[in-house]
C-alpha positions in Angstrom: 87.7 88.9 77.0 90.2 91.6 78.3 91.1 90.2 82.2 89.5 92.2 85.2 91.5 94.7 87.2 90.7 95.8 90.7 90.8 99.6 90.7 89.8 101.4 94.3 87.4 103.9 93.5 84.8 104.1 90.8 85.0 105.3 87.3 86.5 108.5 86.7 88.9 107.9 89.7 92.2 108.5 90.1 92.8 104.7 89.9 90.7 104.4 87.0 92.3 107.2 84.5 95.7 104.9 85.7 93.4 101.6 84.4 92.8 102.8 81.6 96.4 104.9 80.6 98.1 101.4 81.6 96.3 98.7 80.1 93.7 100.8 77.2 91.1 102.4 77.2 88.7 99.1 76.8 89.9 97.9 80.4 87.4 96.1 82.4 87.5 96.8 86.6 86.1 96.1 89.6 85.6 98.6 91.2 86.1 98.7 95.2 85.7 101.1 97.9 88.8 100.3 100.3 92.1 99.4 99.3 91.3 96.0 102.2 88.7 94.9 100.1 90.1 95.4 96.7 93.5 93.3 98.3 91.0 90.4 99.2 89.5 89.8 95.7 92.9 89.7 94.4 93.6 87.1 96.2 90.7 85.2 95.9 91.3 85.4 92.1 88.3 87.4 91.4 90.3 89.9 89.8 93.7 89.4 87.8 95.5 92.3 88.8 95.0 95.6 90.4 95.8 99.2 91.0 97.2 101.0 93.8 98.1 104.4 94.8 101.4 104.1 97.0 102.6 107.6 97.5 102.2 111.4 96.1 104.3 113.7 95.7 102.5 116.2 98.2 100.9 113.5 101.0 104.0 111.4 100.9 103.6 107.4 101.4 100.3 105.8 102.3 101.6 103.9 104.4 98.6 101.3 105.3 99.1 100.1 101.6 102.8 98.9 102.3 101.4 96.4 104.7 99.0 94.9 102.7 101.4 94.3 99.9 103.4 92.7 102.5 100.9 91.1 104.6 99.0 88.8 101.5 102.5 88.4 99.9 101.7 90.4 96.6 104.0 90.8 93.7 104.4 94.1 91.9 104.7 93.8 88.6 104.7 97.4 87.1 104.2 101.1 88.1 102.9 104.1 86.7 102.7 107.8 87.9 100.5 110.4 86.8 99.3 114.2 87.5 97.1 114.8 89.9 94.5 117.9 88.5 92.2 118.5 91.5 89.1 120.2 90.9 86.0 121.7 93.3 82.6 120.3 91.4 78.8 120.4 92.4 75.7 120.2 90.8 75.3 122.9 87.6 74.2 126.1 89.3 76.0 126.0 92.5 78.7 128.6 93.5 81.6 128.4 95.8 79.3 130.6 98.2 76.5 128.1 98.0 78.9 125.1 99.4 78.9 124.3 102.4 80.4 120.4 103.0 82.8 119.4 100.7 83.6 115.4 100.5 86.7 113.8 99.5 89.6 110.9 99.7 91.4 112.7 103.0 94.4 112.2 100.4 93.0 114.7 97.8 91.5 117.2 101.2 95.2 117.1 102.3 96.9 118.4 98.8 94.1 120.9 98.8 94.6 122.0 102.0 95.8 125.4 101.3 92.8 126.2 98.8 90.6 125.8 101.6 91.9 128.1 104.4 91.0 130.7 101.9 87.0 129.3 102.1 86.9 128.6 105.8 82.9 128.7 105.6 83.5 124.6 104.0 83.4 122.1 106.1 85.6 119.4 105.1 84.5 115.9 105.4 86.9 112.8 104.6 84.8 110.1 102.3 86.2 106.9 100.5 86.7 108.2 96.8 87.4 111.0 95.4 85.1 110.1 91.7 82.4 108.0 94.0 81.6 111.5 95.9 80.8 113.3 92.6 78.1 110.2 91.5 76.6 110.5 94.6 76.3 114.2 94.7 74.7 113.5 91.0 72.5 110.8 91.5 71.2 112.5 94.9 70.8 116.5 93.5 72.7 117.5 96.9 72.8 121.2 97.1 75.6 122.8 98.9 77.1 120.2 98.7 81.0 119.7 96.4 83.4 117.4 95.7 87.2 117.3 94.8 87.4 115.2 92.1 89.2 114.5 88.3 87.9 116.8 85.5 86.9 113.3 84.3 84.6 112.5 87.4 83.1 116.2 86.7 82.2 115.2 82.8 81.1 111.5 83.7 78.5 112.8 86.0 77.3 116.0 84.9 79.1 118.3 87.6 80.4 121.9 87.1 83.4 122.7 88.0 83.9 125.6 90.2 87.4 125.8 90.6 90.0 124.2 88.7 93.7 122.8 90.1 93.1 123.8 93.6 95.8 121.3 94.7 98.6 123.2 96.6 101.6 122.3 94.7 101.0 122.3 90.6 103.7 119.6 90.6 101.0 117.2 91.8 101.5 113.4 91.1 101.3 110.4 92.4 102.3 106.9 91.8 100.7 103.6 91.3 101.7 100.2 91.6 100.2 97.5 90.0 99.9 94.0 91.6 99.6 90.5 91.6 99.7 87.3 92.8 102.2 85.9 90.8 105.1 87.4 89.3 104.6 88.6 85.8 106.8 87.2 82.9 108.7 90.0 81.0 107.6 89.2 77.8 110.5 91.6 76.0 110.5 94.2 78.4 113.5 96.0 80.2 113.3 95.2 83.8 115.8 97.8 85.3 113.6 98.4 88.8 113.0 96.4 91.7 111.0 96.8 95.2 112.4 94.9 98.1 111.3 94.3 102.0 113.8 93.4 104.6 114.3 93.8 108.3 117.6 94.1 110.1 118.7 93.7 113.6 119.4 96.3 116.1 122.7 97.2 115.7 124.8 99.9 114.7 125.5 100.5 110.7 123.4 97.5 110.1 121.4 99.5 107.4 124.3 101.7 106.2 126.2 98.3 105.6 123.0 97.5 103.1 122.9 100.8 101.7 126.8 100.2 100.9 125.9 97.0 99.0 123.3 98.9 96.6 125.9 101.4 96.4 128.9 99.1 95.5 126.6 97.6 92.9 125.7 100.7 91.2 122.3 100.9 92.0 119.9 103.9 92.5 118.2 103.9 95.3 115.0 106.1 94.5 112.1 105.3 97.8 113.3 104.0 101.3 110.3 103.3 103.6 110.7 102.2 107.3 107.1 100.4 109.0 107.2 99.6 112.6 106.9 96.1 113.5 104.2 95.7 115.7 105.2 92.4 117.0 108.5 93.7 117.9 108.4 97.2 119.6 111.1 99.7 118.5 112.0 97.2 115.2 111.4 98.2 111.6 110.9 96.6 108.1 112.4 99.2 105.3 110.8 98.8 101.9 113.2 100.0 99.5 113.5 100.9 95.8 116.3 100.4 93.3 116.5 101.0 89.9 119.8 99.2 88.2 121.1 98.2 84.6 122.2 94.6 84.8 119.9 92.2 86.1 122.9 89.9 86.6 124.2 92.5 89.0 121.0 92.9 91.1 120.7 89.1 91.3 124.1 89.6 92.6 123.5 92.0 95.2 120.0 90.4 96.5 121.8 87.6 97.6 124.4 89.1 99.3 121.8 91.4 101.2 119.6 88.3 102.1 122.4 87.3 104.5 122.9 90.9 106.1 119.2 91.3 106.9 116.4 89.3 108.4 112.8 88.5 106.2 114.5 89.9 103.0 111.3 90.1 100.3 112.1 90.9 96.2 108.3 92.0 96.3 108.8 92.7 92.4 111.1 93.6 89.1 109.8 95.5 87.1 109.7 98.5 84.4 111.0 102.4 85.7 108.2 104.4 84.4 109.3 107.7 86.2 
């Protein structure tokens, strides 16, 4: 029996296509409609592992998601990034004319935003899911009604599609992490990337000194992330990424950086898929 994995969404999602492109094709999921809930059934063991969106390349960083990998102490134990093909769907029949509401993940509205000023008789309504949208426009016959959605969520439910990559920039992707509660083995595979959490104290060149250290050890810094802390007005936690060659090295470097800043986290080593 293949081992459950928490997607947010429902099929033909975003989160599913990275399900299935990650683990196979056969993949069983939960499916979940908020990134909150799918968080709590990881951790009460309900599913194995999951899948989260953590930034595009248009929106930027979701930035609610960094806290919950923080907050319930998850692991991430892989990545993967793919395009992002945003489509306008309704039931067979309908034309662009004929919509009038159009329901999507406010992620997906906001890399379509320039698509829309040219319709400005569409109201825009943020919903959940992006896939979830298109099944209930479906099951429900709702005229003048559309979705933006995966060609994918368009098949799965029987949905024409009435305008094809209407995402602003046709470099569209995004990228995924996929998470745990424990820290994956490497079973043979190259670690070479790692995602860290740390906080520093309120001085000056406190995080240039840190930067210095991933320089000097001839790291790569590819994301850096600051979060307010709301505990601590005016103080920040930086997420970072690294991608290195010697594990050794990065070992290295961690502990060195663990005495220059406060609450530092390895939240996970894993594989650079970009």
């Amino acid at each position: 029996m293949n081992k459950l994995i928490g997607i947010q969404g429902t099929q033909g999602s975003f989160h599913h296509l990275v399900a299935q492109e990650f683990y196979g094709n056969d993949v069983d999921v939960l499916e979940f409609m908020s990134f909150a809930e799918m968080v709590k059934s990881l951790v009460a063991g309900e599913c194995k592992e999951a899948v989260m969106a953590i930034e595009n390349s248009i929106a930027g960083s979701i930035l609610p998601n960094y806290a919950l990998i923080d907050e319930n102490d998850l692991k991430i134990v892989g990545e993967h990034y793919i395009p992002i093909d945003m489509n306008l769907m309704a039931l067979p029949g309908q034309h662009i004319e004929d919509v009038k509401k159009v329901y999507s993940h406010p992620m997906a509205l906001l890399q379509c935003k320039e698509f829309f000023k040219s319709h400005p008789h569409i109201k825009l309504i943020e919903d959940t899911d992006t896939a979830e949208v298109a099944r209930r426009i479906a099951e429900k016959g709702s005229k003048h009604v559309a979705a933006v959605a995966s060609k994918a969520a368009a098949q799965i439910f029987g949905l024409n599609i009435l305008a094809e990559s209407i995402h602003t920039k046709k470099s569209n992707a995004t990228r995924f992490l996929i998470l745990s509660t424990k820290k994956r083995e490497p079973n043979g595979e190259i670690i070479d990337k790692a995602s860290m959490k740390f906080e520093l104290e309120s001085k000056r060149g406190s995080l240039v000194s840190v930067l210095n250290i991933i320089r000097d050890f001839e790291m790569d810094m590819t994301k850096i992330q600051s979060m307010p802390i709301i505990e601590a007005p005016w103080k920040y936690s930086f997420f970072v990424d690294v991608i290195f060659e010697d594990y050794g090295e990065f070992q290295k470097a961690v502990e060195i950086m663990k005495v220059m800043t406060e609450q530092f986290h390895v939240l996970g080593t894993y594989k650079n898929r970009l």
